[in-house]
C-alpha positions, 0 to 999 in steps of 0.5 A: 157771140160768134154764132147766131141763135138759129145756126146754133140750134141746128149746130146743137142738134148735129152735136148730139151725133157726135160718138166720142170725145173731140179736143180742140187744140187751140193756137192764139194770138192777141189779134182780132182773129184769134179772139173770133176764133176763142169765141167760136171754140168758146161756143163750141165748148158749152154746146156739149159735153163732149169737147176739151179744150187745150191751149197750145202752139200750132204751126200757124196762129190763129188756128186750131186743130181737131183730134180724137182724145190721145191721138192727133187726127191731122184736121186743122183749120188756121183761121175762123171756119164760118161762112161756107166752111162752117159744114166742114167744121161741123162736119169735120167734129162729128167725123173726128168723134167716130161717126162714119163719112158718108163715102163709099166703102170702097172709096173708105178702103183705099184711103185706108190703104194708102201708104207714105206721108201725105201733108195738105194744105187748103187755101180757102175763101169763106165766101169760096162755094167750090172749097168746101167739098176739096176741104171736106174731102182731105179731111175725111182722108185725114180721119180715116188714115194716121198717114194724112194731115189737112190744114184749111187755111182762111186766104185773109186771116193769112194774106201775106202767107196768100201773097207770098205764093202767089195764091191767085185762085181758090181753093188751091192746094198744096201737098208736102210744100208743093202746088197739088192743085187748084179748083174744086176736086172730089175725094175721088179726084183727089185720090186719083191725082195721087195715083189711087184709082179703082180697078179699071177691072170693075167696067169690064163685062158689064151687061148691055144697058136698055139706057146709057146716059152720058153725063151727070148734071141736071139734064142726065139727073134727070134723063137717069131717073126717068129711065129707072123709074121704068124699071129699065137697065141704066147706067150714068157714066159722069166726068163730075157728077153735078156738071157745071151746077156745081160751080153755080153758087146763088140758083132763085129761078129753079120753080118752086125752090125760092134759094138754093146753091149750087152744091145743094142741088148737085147733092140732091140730085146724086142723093135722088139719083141713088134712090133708084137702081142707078149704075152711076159710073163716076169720074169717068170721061167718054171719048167714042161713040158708034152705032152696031148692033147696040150703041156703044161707047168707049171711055177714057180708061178703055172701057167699052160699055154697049147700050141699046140707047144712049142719051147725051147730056154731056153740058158746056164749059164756060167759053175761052177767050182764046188770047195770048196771056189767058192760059199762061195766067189761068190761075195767076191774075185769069179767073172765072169765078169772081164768087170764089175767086173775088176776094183775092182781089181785094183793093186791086184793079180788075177787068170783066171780060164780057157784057151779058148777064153773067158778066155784068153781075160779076162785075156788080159782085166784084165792085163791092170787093176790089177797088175798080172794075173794067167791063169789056165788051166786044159788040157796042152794047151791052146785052145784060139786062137793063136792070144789071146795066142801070146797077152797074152804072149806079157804081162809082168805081166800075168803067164800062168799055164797049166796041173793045175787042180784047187782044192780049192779057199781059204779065210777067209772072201773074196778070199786070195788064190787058190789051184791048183794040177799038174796034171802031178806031182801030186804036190799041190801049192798054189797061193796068190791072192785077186780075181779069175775069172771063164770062163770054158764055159758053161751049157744048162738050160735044167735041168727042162726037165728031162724025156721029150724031148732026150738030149745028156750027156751035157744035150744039147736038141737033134734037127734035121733039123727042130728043131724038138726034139724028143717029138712031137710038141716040138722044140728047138733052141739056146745054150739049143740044141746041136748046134755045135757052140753057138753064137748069129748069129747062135741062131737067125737062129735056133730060125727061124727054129724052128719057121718055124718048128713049123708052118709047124707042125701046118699046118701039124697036 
């Protein structure tokens, strides 16, 4: 058995939506995954009714494909599609059987509308929690337009295909035999990047807001739903709905939620989000704001919205480290994701750039996958937690390098190396290595507000209680402030303040 006995109660529960019949044909070898994958259609077969089955040759084995009876969908997955994709081939069954994607009816309209031949390919890690909405997303496209194929292709089932590409991050995407893309993109992402964008039309004349939030993650989630819940005009204008949350894979200190993942908690927030009379602007990206009559803010695309406050909650990226090699090799050996990314490292050498928290536990995560881990630490001790450092240093292959300043990632074609200075000696060393991970902390998205609102030397806006800043009218909240922790609990509370905030100066003023 392939499945467990509660995964396939719920999967039989989900089966019972399906609206019409669903083949799967089946490409098989006699290898360990082809026989997981038989096992897995094989159990699929029995739970309904509705599934046919059909050996026959793909262009990958193992894989096998989804498709409405006498019509070839385009959704194939080469591999075995559990851990984090089995939503996507849950999904994907239900989708090809004739339910509806949860998607937009506009965001349905141009998918249907796109012309010429659009052939995906998706190179996925199980463990990867950023694949799936990239997966499901081509997927849906493949559904809902003849012109477009997808393949999920499992990194391991495939490795010497993986090798051969020098696929060194996932989910990376290929279009028509050509490198599309890498990380995680939404529907709406990816049909912008083919050039398929809304009307820019639909930002023009729109009425001033009592509250304008800039950003989607917790801290503007939750700025938006006080202020509806008000009865007051809103609107969200979001780069990424979800911020940085969605690249958090294990959240276990959100009070009175013991386990949740990253993904789940974006989902749920765009779905609360939704219950109200929200104007959620999504994909869109501000660059200026100034202070007239009404606050006023023009994005990227030209548009310029005008609110009589404005909340910003744009959050932080995660921090560079700003030597040669590191953009050159983004993607080739440099990574920030050892959840995602890990696993491509099996058996090689790799080093972690960074001794906090989040450093150590990537290296703790990462030593059970690859074959050794170097810590380098610029300061002479470690910050993580005494618990993550006693682990850490329980393992046999981890090394730990402090006092180190790191000078260069080194390569030809992909990572081969990093240069380090002891900053105590001054002596230069070098370590060989296939992959580097950086997890140095991280920078508020305040750079477009040069000039307006006081930030502090970080580039941290400046709040007081009420998350007020210093430009009248303006709030903030969440990681862009300066906040003393930056955690999801505490960006929800601040965008609440500032929300309440900004409705006490409205009554006010």
């Amino acid at each position: 058995m392939i499945l467990d006995a509660d995964i396939k109660a719920q999967l039989s529960q989900y089966l019972q939506m399906m609206e019409g019949d669903v083949l799967l044909k089946v490409s098989a070898g006699s290898d360990e995954v082809s026989r997981d994958m038989l096992a897995l259609v094989d159990e699929l077969a029995t739970m309904s009714p509705r599934f046919k089955v059909e050996k026959t040759e793909l262009q990958r084995t193992p894989s096998f494909s989804v498709n409405r009876i006498g019509e070839d969908t385009g959704v194939t997955f080469a591999g075995v599609p559990l851990g984090h994709e089995f939503t996507s081939l849950v999904l994907a069954l239900l989708q090809v059987s004739g339910r509806a994607p949860k998607v937009d009816q506009k965001v349905i309209d141009q998918v249907k509308n796109i012309k010429g031949e659009y052939h995906f390919e998706t190179y996925v890690s199980l463990t990867c929690h950023n694949c799936p909405d990239v997966v499901q997303a081509l997927n849906v496209m493949s559904v809902l337009n003849p012109n477009i194929s997808h393949t999920m292709i499992d990194g391991a089932a495939f490795k010497e295909e993986v090798d051969s590409k020098d696929i060194m991050a996932v989910p990376t995407v290929f279009l028509n035999g050509e490198t599309f893309g890498s990380g995680r993109m939404s529907l709406e992402e990816i049909l912008a990047k083919i050039g398929s964008e809304p009307d820019a039309s639909e930002f023009a004349n729109k009425d001033p807001y009592d509250v304008l939030v800039i950003g989607g993650g917790p801290a503007g989630a939750s700025a938006a739903i006080y202020a509806a819940r008000k009865g007051i005009r809103t609107g969200i204008v979001a780069e990424r709905f979800g911020g940085q949350v969605m690249d958090t894979l294990g959240i276990e200190n959100l009070i009175g939620t013991k386990y949740t993942e990253g993904p789940k908690l974006v989902a749920s927030l765009e779905e609360h989000v939704k219950e109200y009379n929200v104007d959620v602007m999504n994909l869109q990206r501000a660059k200026r704001l100034e202070k007239n009559d009404l606050v006023e803010v023009e994005l990227e695309n030209g548009a310029v919205l005008k609110s009589k406050t404005v909340i910003l909650s744009t959050g932080a990226r995660w921090r560079n480290v700003n030597v040669p090699g590191e953009a050159e090799f983004k993607n080739k050996g440099v990574a920030y994701c050892p959840h995602c990314d890990g696993p491509l490292f099996a058996g090689k050498d790799v080093a972690v750039i960074g001794g906090g928290n989040s450093g150590i536990e990537a290296a703790i995560d990462l030593a059970g996958i690859v074959k050794h881990v170097t810590v380098i630490e610029f300061a002479p001790e470690l910050k993580a937690d005494s618990v993550l450092q006693d682990r850490l240093n329980s393992l046999p292959n981890a090394t730990v390098i402090k006092n180190a300043q790191t000078k260069e990632i080194t390569g030809t074609d992909k990572v081969n190396g990093i240069t380090y200075v002891d900053r105590a000696t001054g002596k230069e060393h070098h370590v060989e290595l296939q992959g580097v991970f950086v997890q140095i902390g991280l920078v508020p998205n305040t750079e477009w507000l040069d000039g307006t609102v006081e930030r502090t030397r970080f580039g941290e806006v400046i709040v007081d209680k009420h998350g007020a800043t210093t430009l009248s009218g303006v709030f903030a909240a969440g990681d862009c402030t300066d906040s003393a922790f930056k955690q999801i609990i505490i960006s929800m509370g601040s965008g609440a303040t500032a929300a309440l905030g900004a409705f006490d100066y409205l009554i006010r003023n």
